[in-house]
C-alpha positions as CSV (number, residue, x, y, z in Angstrom):
1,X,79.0,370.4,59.2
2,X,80.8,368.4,56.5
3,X,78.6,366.5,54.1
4,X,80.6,363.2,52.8
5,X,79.5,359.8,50.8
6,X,75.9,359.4,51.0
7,X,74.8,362.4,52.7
8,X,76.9,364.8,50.0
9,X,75.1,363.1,47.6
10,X,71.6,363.9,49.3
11,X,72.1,367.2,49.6
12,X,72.8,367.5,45.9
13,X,69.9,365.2,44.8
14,X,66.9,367.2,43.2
15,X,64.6,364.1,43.1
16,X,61.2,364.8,43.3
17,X,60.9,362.0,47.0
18,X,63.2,361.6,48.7
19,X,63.6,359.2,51.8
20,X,66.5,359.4,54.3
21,X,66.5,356.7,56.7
22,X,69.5,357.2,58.9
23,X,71.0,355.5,62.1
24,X,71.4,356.9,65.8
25,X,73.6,360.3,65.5
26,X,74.0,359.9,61.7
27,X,72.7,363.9,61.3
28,X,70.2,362.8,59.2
29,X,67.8,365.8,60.3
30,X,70.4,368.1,60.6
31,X,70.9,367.5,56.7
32,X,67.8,367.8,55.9
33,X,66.9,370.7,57.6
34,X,70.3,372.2,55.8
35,X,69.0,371.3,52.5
36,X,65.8,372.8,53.5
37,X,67.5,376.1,54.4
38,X,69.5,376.3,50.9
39,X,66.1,375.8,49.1
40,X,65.0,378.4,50.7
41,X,67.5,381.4,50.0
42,X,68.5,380.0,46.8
43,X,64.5,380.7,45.6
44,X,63.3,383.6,46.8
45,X,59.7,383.6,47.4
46,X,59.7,379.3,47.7
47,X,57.2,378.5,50.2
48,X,58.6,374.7,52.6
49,X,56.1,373.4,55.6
50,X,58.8,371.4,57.9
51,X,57.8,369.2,61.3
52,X,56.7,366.4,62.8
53,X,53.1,364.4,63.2
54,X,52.7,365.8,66.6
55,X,52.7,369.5,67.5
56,X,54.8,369.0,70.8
57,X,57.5,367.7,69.4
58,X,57.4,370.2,65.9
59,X,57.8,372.9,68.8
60,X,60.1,371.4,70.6
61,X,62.3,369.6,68.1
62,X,62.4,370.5,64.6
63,X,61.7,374.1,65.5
64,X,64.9,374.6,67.7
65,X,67.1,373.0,65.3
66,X,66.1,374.8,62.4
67,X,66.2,378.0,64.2
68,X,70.1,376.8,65.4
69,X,70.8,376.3,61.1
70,X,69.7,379.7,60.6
71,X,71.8,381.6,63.5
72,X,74.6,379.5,62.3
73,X,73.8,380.6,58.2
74,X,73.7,384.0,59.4
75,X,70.2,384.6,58.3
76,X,67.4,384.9,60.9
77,X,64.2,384.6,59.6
78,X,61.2,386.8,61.6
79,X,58.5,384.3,63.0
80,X,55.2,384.8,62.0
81,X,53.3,383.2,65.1
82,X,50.1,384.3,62.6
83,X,50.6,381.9,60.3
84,X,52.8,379.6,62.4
85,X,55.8,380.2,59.8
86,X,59.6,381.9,59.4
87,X,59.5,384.9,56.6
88,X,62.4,385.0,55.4
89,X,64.3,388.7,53.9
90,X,64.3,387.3,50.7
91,X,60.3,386.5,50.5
92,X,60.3,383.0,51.3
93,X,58.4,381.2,53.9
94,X,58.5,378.3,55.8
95,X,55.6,377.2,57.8
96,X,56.2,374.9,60.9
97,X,53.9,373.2,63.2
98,X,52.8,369.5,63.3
99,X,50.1,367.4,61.0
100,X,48.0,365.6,63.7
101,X,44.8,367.2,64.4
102,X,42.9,367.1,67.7
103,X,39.8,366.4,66.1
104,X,39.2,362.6,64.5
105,X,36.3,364.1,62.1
106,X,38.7,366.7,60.5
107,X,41.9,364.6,60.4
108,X,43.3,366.3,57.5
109,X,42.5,369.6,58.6
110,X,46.1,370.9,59.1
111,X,47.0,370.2,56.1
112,X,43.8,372.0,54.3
113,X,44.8,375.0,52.2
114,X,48.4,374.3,52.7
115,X,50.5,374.9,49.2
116,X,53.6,375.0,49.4
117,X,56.8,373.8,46.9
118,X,58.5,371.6,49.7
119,X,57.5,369.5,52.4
120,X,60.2,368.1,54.9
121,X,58.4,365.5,57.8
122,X,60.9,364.5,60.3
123,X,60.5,360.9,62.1
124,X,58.6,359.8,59.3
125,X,57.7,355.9,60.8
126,X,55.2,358.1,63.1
127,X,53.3,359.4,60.2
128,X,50.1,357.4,58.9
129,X,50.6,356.4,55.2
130,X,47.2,358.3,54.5
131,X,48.8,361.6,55.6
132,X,51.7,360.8,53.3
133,X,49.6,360.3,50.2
134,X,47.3,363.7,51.5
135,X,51.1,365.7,51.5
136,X,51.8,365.0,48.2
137,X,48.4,366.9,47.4
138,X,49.7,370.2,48.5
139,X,52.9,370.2,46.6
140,X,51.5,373.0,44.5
141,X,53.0,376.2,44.7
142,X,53.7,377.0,40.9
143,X,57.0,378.3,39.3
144,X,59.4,376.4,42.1
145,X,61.2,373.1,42.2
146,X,59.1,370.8,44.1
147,X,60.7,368.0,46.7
148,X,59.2,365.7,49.4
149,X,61.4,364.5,52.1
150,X,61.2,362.1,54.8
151,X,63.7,361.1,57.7
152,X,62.7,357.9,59.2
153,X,64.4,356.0,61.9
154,X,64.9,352.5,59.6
155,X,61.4,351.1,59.8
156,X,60.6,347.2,59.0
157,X,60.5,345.9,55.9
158,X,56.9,346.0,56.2
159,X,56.5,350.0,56.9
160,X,54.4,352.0,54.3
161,X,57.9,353.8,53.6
162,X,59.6,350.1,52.6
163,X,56.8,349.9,49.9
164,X,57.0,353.2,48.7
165,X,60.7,354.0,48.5
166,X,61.6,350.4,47.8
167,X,65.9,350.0,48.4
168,X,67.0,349.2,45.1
169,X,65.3,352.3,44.4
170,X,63.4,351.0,41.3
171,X,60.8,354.4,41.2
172,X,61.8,356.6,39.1
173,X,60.7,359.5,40.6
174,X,62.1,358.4,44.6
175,X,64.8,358.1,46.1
176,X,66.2,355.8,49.1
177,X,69.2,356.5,51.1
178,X,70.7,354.4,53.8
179,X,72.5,356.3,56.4
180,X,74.9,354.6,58.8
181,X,76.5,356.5,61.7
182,X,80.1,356.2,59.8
183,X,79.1,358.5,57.3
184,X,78.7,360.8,60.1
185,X,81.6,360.2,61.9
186,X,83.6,363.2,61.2
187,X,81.5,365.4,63.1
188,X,80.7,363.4,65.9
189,X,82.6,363.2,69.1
190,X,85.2,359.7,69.2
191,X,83.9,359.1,72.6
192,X,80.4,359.2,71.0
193,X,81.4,356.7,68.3
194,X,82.8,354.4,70.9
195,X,79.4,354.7,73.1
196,X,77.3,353.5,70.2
197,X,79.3,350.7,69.2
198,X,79.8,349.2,72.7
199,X,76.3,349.6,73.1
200,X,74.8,347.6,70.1
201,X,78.5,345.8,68.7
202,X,77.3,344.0,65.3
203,X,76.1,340.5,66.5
204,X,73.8,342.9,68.5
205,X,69.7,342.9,66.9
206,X,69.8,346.3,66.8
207,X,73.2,346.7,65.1
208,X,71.5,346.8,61.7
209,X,68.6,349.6,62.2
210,X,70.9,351.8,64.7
211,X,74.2,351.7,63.5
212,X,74.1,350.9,59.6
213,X,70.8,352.7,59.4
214,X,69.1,350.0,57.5
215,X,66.0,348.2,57.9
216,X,64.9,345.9,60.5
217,X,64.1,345.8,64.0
218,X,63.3,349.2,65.5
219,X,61.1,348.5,68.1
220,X,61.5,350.1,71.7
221,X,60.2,348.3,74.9
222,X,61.9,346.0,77.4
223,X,62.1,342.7,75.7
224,X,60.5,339.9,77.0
225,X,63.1,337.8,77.6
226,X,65.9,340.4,78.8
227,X,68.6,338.4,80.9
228,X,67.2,334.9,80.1
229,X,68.1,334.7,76.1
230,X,71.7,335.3,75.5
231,X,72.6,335.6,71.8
232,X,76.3,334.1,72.0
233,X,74.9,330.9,74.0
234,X,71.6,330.0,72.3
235,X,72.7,331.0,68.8
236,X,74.8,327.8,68.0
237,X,75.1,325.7,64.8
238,X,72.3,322.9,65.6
239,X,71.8,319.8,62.9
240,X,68.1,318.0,62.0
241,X,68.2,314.4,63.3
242,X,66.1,312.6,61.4
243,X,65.4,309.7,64.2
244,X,63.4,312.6,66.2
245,X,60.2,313.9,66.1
246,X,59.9,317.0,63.4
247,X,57.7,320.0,65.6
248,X,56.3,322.6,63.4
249,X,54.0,325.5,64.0
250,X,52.1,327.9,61.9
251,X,50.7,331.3,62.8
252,X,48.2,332.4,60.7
253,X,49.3,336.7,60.4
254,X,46.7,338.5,58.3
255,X,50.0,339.9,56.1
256,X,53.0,337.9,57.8
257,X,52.1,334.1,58.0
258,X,54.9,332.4,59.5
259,X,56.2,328.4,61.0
260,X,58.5,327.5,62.8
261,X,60.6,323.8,63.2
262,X,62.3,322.7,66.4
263,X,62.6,319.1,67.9
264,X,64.0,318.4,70.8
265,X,66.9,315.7,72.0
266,X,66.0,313.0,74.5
267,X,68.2,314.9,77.0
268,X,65.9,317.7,76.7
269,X,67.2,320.3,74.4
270,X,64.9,322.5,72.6
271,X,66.0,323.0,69.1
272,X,64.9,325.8,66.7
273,X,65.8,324.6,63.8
274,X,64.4,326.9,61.1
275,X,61.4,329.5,60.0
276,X,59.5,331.1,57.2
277,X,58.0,334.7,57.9
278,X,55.9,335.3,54.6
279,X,55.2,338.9,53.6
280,X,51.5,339.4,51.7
281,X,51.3,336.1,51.1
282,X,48.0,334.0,50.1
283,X,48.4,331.0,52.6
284,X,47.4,328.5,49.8
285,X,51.0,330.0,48.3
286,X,52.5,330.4,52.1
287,X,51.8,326.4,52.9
288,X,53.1,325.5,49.3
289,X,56.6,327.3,50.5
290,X,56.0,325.6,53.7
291,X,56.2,322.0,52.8
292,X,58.7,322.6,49.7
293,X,61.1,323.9,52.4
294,X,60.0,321.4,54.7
295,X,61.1,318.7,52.1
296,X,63.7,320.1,51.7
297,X,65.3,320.9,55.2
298,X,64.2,317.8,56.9
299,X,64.6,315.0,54.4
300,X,63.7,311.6,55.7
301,X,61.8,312.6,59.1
302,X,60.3,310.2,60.9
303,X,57.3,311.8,63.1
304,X,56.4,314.9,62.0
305,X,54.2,317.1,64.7
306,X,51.8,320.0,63.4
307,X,49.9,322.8,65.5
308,X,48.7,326.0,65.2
309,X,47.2,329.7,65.7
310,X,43.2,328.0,66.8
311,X,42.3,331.6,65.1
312,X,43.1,330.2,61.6
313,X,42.2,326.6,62.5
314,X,39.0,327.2,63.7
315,X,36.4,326.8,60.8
316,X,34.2,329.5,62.7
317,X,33.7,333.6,62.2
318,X,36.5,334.4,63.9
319,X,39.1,331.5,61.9
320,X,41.0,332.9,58.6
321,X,38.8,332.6,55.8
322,X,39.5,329.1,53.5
323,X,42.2,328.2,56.2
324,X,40.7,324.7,57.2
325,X,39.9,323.7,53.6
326,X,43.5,324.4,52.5
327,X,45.2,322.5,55.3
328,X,42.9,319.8,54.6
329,X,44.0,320.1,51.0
330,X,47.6,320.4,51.6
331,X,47.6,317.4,53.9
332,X,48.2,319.1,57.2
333,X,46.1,318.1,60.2
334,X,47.3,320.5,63.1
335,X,46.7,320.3,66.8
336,X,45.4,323.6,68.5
337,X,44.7,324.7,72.2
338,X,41.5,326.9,71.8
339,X,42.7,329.3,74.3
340,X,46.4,329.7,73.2
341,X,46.1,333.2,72.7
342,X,44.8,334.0,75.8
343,X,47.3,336.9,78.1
344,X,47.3,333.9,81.0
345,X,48.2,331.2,78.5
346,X,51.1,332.9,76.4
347,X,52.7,334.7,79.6
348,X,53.0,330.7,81.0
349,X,54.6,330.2,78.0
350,X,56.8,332.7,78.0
351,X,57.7,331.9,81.4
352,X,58.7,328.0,80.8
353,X,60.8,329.4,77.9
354,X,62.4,332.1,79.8
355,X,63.2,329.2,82.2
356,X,64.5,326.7,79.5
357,X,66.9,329.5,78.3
358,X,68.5,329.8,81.8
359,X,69.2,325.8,82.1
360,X,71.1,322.9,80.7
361,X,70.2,319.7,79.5
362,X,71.0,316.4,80.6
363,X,74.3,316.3,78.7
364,X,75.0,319.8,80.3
365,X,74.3,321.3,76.8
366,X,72.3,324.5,76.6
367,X,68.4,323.7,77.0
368,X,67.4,325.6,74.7
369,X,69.1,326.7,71.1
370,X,68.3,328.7,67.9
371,X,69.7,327.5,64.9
372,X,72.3,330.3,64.1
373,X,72.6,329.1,60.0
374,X,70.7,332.6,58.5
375,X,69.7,330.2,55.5
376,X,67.7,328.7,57.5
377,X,65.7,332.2,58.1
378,X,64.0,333.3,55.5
379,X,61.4,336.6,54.4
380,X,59.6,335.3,52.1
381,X,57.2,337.7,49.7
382,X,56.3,337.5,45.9
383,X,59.5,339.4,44.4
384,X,62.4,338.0,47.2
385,X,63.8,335.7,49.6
386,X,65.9,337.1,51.8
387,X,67.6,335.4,55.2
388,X,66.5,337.2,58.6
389,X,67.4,335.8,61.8
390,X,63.6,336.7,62.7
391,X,63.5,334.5,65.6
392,X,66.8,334.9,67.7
393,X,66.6,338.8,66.8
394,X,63.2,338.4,68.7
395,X,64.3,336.5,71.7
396,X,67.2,339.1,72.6
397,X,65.4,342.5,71.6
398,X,62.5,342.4,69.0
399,X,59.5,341.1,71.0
400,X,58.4,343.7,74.2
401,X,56.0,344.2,76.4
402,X,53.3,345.9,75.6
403,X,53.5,349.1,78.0
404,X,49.7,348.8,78.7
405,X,48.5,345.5,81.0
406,X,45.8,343.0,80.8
407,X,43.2,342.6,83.6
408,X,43.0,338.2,84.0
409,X,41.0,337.4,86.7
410,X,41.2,341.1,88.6
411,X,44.9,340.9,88.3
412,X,47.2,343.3,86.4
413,X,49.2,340.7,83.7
414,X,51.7,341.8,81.4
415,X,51.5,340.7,77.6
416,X,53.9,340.7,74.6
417,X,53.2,343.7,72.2
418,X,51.5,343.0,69.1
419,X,54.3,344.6,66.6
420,X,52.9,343.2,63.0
421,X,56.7,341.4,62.4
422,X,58.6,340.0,65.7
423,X,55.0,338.7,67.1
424,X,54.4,335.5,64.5
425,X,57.9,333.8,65.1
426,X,57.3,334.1,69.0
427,X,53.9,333.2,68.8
428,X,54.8,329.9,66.5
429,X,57.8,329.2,69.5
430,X,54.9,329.6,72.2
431,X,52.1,327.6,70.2
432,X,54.9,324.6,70.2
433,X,56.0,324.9,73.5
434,X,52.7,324.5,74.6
435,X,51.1,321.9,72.5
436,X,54.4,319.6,72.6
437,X,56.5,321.1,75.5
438,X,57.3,319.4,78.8
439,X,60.0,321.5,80.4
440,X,59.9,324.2,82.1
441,X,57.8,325.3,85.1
442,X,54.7,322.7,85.4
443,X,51.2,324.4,83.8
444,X,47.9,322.1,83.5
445,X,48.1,320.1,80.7
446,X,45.9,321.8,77.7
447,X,42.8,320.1,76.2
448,X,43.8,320.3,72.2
449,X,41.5,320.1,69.2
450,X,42.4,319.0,65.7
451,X,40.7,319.8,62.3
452,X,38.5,316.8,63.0
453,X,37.4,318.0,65.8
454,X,35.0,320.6,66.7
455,X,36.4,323.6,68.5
456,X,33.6,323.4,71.4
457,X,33.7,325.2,74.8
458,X,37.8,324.6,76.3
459,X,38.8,326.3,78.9
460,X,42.3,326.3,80.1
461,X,44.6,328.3,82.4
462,X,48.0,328.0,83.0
């Protein structure tokens, strides 16, 4: 192996946290397991634990391809199957086996009475942020250099390992690399290179997380709408006509509250005009955002149209604390089909899109676009704004299905997985699409509530 740009610079970086997030075939673990390996014969005696959360794959995984580093160094350490650990000649150790215990009540108890000087955890996004903070505990072996490292596939922004190792790296004491499969191009096969590219070229959702090997979507699952939502024909450059009704939408997420815009022509295209996905956002701050933008974007509009999640509208137990008050407050008076969320209800839904995206409007148009203008896209927290084509990225790859089904009615129905990002722009496209759509395949019209109006007993099934 050859170590150039970033990954050189890994290998010679003695921070005390270190976090390698790397794309498909970057060699990301095979540089850290190298790095691992020169710690260890270059202190004798230094104690390392390496592996992932799960046994199985410690065994079957990180074990074998350490095991290859060391037959290639020329140095084969004797395994202790004792103390599940490699002694190596020189005195050092390094133990190997995964962090995930089989018992709930002692879910630390793998890592109790570990000390070691280094700790190297491998697929990091599987680890629980509790066992990262518990890790840090057992760096304690005295009179070595002591390192952490992770090697994540790029979560989202919103992984545990995005708020710890934030990218412009402004912790002192951690580092955050970026890894794209260039940097590892040199010791990868051309044909390889080629494969990757074809597979995800860059106006593909994926192009960002697996081959730059930054931060985004990195979700697996066959996406919901596979063959119906084609990026190149519903991304398009659509305008805000102020002579049609504005449609807007707001999920309530418990850390990612999001709306959505869209209107649609009087030849039937849908149009997505726009979104906000807020990140640990108050919603009293979120809707402030909201209707600046919304003033903004859509000066001069003559209708505007308002629904919602009914699990933040409802002023009940179950509705998001304050919410009714503060979209009384802020002026905003949404409609709300009680049983939106229902698996029945949002596969209809997702079904009359699906349909929308394979047909053409009256003026032989697409029948349903996405805005492609990123600035109208935007992450939203407290410290940034940042534009992220969170809806489209969710239509061609983002938003799954949930591998488990739903019983409805003694039948086995599929259901969107709840993933904590893509969900709240999907579920803001399906909340409009059924309290204002009217194309598609035909579903019972819904009974809707508003703030006004008590929630009462609604049923409804598509």
């Amino acid at each position: 192996m050859r170590w150039k740009g970033p990954i050189a610079a890994f290998m010679q970086d003695i921070s005390p946290e270190i976090d390698l997030e790397g794309a498909l075939s970057s060699g990301k673990t095979t540089a850290c397991l190298w790095k691992v390996f020169n710690s260890l014969l270059a202190h004798p005696g230094i104690h390392w634990w390496i592996g992932r959360y799960g046994d199985g794959e410690t065994q079957t995984k990180v074990r074998p391809a350490f095991e290859a580093i060391c037959t290639q160094a020329g140095t084969i350490p004797q395994w202790n199957a004792k103390e599940l650990a490699y002694d190596f000649p020189n005195g050092s150790k390094c133990f190997a086996y995964g962090l995930k215990s089989p018992d709930a009540l002692s879910r630390y108890s793998k890592m109790r009475g570990m000390g070691v000087a280094g700790i190297y955890n491998d697929q990091t996004e599987e680890l629980p942020e509790d066992f990262s903070l518990e890790l840090r505990l057992r760096l304690r072996q005295p009179g070595y250099p002591h390192q952490l490292i992770f090697s994540p596939n790029p979560p989202n922004v919103t992984h545990w390992l995005a708020q710890q190792f934030p990218s412009d790296n402004r912790v002192p004491s951690r580092k955050y690399y970026a890894i794209s499969i260039h940097d590892n191009a040199h010791n990868l096969p051309p044909e390889l290179l080629e494969a990757a590219l074809a597979a995800y070229p860059p106006d593909h959702a994926k192009h960002r997380s697996v081959i730059l090997g930054l931060r985004g979507m990195n979700v697996t699952g066959e996406p919901v709408y596979k063959g119906a939502f084609m990026r190149q024909v519903h991304e398009v450059a659509v305008r805000f006509d102020p002579f049609l009704p504005l449609e807007m939408a707001l999920d309530f997420g418990k850390h990612q509250p999001c709306v959505i815009w869209r209107q649609v022509s009087p030849l039937g295209q849908v149009r997505y005009l726009g979104g906000i996905l807020g990140q640990s956002l108050y919603l009293d701050d979120f809707l402030d955002i909201v209707l600046s933008h919304r003033a903004q974007w859509f000066p001069g509009a003559s209708q505007i149209r308002e629904c919602c999640d009914p699990a933040g509208a409802a002023d009940t137990s179950h509705g998001t604390a304050g919410a009714v008050k503060t979209l009384r407050e802020k002026g905003i008076r949404p409609v709300f089909v009680p049983d939106s969320n229902s698996p029945s209800v949002r596969l209809a839904m997702v079904e009359r899109m699906a349909a929308q995206m394979r047909k053409r409007a009256a003026d032989r148009s697409e029948a349903f676009v996405v805005n492609s203008d990123p600035e109208r896209w935007l992450i939203i927290s407290e410290k940034a704004t940042v534009p992220e084509k969170f809806l489209a990225d969710g239509f061609e790859a983002g938003y799954v299905w949930d591998e488990h089904t739903v019983s409805v009615g003694n039948k086995q129905v599929r259901r969107p997985k709840k993933d904590g990002w893509f969900e709240h722009g999907q579920n803001c496209a399906e909340y409009l699409e059924l309290n204002f759509g009217h194309v598609g395949p035909k579903v019972k019209e819904p009974k809707r509530a508003t703030l006004q109006q008590p929630l009462g007993d609604h049923a409804w099934m598509a």
